[in-house]
N, C-alpha and C positions, 0 to 999 in steps of 0.2 A: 381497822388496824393498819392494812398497808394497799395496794395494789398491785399489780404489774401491768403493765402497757405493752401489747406486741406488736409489732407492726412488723408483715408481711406483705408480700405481691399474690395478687391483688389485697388489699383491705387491712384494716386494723383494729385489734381488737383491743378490749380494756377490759380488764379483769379485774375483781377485788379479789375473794381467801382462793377461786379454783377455775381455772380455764383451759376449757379444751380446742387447739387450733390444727382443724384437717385441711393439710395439704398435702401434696404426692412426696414421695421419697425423694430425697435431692434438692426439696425446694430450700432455700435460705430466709429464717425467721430471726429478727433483732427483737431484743427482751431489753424494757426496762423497767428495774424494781424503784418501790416512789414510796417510801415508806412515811406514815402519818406522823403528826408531829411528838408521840410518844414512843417512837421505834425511831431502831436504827435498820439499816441493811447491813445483814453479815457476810452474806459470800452465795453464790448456789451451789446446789447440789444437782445429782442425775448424769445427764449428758452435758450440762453446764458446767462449768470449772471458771472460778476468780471470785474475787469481791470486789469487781469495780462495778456500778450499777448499771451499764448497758452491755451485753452479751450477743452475743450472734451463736446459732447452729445451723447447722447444713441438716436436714432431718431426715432421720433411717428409718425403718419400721418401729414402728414403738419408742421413739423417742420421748424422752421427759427428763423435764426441767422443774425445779426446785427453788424459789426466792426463800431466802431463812431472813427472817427478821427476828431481832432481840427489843426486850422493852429499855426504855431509857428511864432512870427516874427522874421523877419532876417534884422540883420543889414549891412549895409556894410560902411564900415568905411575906408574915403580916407584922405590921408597927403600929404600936400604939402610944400618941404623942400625948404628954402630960400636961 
């Protein structure tokens, strides 16, 4: 379906539907949603706020983040020559 890509200090992590990233209180993690080629990205939810695909948080106790992806449809379109 989709992914998201975190990349923190130290290390980085890649997620596909659910990931868990333990750092201390205060540490700063960048999120990117990568959605597959039948989804789109729609916005986050949680501690995150926007729909542009890379985010940052400064992290509190219990923080959590949200990638929402919606489906896109696809068409496929067939011809048949005479």
């Amino acid at each position: 379906m989709a992914k998201v890509s975190c990349t923190s200090s130290p290390g980085d992590v890649d997620c596909d539907l659910q990931c868990t990233v333990l750092q201390a209180a205060g540490a700063r993690v960048d999120l990117t949603a990568i959605p597959d080629l039948s989804f789109q990205f729609e916005g986050w939810g949680g501690d995150c706020q926007g729909n542009e695909a890379s985010t940052s948080i400064t992290l509190g106790d219990g923080s959590s983040c949200s990638a929402n992806f919606i489906p896109v449809a696809v068409m496929s379109v067939r011809s048949r020559c005479a």
